[in-house]
VEXFIMAR-561685 format. One record per residue (C-alpha): x, y, z; residue in one letter; residue number from 0. Coordinates in Angstrom, 1 decimal. Each point is the difference from the previous one (the first is absolute). Layout:
X X	Y Y	Z Z	type A	seq NUM
...
//
This chain:
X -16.9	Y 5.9	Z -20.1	type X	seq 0
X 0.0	Y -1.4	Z 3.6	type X	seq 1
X 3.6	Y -1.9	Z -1.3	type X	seq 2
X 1.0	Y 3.5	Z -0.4	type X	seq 3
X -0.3	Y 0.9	Z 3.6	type X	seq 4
X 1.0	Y -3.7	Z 1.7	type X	seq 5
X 3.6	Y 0.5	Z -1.8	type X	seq 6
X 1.5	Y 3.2	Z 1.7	type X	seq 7
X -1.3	Y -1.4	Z 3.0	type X	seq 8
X 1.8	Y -3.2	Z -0.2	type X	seq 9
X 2.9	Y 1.5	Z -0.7	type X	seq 10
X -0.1	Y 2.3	Z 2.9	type X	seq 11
X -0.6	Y -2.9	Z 2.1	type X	seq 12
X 3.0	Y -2.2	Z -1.4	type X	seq 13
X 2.1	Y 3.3	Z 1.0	type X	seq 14
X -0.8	Y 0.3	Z 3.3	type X	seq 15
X 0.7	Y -3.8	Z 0.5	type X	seq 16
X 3.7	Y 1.3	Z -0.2	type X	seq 17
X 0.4	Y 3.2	Z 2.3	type X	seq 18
X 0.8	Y -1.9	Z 3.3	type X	seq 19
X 3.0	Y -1.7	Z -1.2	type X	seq 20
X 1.3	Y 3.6	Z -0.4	type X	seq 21
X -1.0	Y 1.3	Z 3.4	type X	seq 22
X 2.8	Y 2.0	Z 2.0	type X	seq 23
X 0.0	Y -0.6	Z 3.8	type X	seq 24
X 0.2	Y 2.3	Z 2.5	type X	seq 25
X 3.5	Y -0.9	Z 2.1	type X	seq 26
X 0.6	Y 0.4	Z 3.7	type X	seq 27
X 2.9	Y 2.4	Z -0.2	type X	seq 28
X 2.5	Y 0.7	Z -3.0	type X	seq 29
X 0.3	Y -2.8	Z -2.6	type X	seq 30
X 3.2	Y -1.9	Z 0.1	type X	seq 31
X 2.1	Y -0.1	Z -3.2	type X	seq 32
X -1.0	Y -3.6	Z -1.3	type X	seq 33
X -3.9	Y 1.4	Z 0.4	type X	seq 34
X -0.3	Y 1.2	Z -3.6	type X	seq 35
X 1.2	Y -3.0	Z -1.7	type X	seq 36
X -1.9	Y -2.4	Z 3.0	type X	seq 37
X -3.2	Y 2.1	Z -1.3	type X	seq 38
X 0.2	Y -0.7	Z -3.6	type X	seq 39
X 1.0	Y -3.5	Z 0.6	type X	seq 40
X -3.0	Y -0.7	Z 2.2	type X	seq 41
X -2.8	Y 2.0	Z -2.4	type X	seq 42
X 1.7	Y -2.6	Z -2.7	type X	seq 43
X -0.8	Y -2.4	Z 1.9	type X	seq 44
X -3.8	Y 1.2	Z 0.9	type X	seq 45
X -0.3	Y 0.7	Z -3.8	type X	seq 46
X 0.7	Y -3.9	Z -1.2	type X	seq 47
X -2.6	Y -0.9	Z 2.1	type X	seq 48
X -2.3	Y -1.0	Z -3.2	type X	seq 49
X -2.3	Y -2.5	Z 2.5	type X	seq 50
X -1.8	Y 3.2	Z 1.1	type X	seq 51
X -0.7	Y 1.0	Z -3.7	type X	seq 52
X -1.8	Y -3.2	Z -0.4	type X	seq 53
X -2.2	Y 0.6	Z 3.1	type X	seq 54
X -0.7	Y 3.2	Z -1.4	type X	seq 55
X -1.3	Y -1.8	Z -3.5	type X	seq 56
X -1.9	Y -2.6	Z 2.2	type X	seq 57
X -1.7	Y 3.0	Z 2.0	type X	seq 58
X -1.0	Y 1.5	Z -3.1	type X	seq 59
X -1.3	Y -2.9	Z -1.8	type X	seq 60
X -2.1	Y -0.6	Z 3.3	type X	seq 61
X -1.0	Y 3.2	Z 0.2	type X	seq 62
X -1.5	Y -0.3	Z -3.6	type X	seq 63
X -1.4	Y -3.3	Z 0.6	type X	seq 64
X -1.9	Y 1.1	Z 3.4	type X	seq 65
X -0.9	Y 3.3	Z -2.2	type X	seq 66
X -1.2	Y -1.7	Z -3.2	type X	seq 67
X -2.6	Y -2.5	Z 2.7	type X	seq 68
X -0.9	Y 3.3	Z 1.6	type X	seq 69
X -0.3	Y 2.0	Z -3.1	type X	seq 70
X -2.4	Y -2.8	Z -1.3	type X	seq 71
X -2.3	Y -0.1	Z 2.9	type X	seq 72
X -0.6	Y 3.3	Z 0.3	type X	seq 73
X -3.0	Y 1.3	Z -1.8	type X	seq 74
X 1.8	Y 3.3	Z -1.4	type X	seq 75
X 3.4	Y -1.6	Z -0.3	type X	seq 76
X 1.5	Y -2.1	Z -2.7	type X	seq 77
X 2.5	Y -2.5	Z 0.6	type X	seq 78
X 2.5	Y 1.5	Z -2.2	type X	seq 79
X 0.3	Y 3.6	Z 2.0	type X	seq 80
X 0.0	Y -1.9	Z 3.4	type X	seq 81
X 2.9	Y -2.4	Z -1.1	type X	seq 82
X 2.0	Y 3.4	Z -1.0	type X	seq 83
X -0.7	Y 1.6	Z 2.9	type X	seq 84
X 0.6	Y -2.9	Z 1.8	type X	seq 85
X 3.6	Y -0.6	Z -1.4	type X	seq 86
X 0.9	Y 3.3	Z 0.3	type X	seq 87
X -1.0	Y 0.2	Z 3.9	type X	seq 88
X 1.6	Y -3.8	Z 0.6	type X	seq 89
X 3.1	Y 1.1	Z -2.5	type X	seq 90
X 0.0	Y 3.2	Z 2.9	type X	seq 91
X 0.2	Y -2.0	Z 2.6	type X	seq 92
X 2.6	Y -2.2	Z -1.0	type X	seq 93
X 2.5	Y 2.9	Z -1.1	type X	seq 94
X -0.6	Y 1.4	Z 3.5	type X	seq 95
X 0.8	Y -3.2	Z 1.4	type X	seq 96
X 3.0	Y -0.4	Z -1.9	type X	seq 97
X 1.2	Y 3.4	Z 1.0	type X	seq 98
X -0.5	Y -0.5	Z 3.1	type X	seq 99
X 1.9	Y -3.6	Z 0.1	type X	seq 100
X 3.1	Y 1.7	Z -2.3	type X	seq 101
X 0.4	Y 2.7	Z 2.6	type X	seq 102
X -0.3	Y -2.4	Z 3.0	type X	seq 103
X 3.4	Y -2.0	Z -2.1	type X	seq 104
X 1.8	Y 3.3	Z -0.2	type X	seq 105
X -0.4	Y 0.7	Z 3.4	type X	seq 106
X 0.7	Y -3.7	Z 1.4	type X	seq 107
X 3.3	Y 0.2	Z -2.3	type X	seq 108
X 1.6	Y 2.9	Z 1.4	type X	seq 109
X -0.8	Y -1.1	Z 3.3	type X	seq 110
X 1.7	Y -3.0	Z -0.8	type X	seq 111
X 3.1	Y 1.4	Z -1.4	type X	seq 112
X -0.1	Y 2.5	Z 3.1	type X	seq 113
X -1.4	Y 2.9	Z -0.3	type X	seq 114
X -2.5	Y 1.5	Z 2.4	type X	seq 115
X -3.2	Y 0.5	Z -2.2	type X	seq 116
X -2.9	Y 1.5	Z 2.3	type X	seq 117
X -2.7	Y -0.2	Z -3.2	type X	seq 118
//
């Protein structure tokens, strides 16, 4: 039953990993007319970054490795609900940190090709 509830959270999780690549910036002033095509071009590129997906599997899997020891330790716990919870809160922070990272490329890239991103 606990399987039941680990897999929409996992999913969720893996979705979120994705949102920063598709941030929109806020411009100083009006957008030039190369701006749209820059944008998509640069949220491409923030979107191939797959080495962020990996540190999002390695926070998870360390997550439910520091969980499971936890789990097992505690007297009321089991090691099987502490590495779930664990991967879910290391599999958490990974996606936030590859957010994060992805909308960090977007805004570098449009900087780069010129445009004046303020966040």
């Amino acid at each position: 039953m606990k399987h039941l509830i680990v897999l929409p959270a996992v999913l969720a999780v893996a979705a979120c990993a994705d949102s920063g690549a598709s941030y929109q910036p806020i411009l100083d002033g009006q957008p030039t007319a190369a701006f749209q095509s820059d944008l998509a071009a640069c949220q491409s590129l923030a979107r191939n970054q797959r080495q962020f997906d990996k540190a999002t599997v390695g926070a998870a899997a360390l997550g439910a490795g520091t969980g499971a020891i936890l789990g097992e330790v505690d007297d009321e716990g089991d090691a099987l609900g502490g590495a779930i919870f664990g991967a879910l809160a290391g599999g958490a922070a990974g996606a936030v940190n590859a957010s994060e990272r992805r909308e960090a490329i977007v805004v570098e890239c449009l900087r780069g090709r010129g445009h004046r991103v303020v966040g």
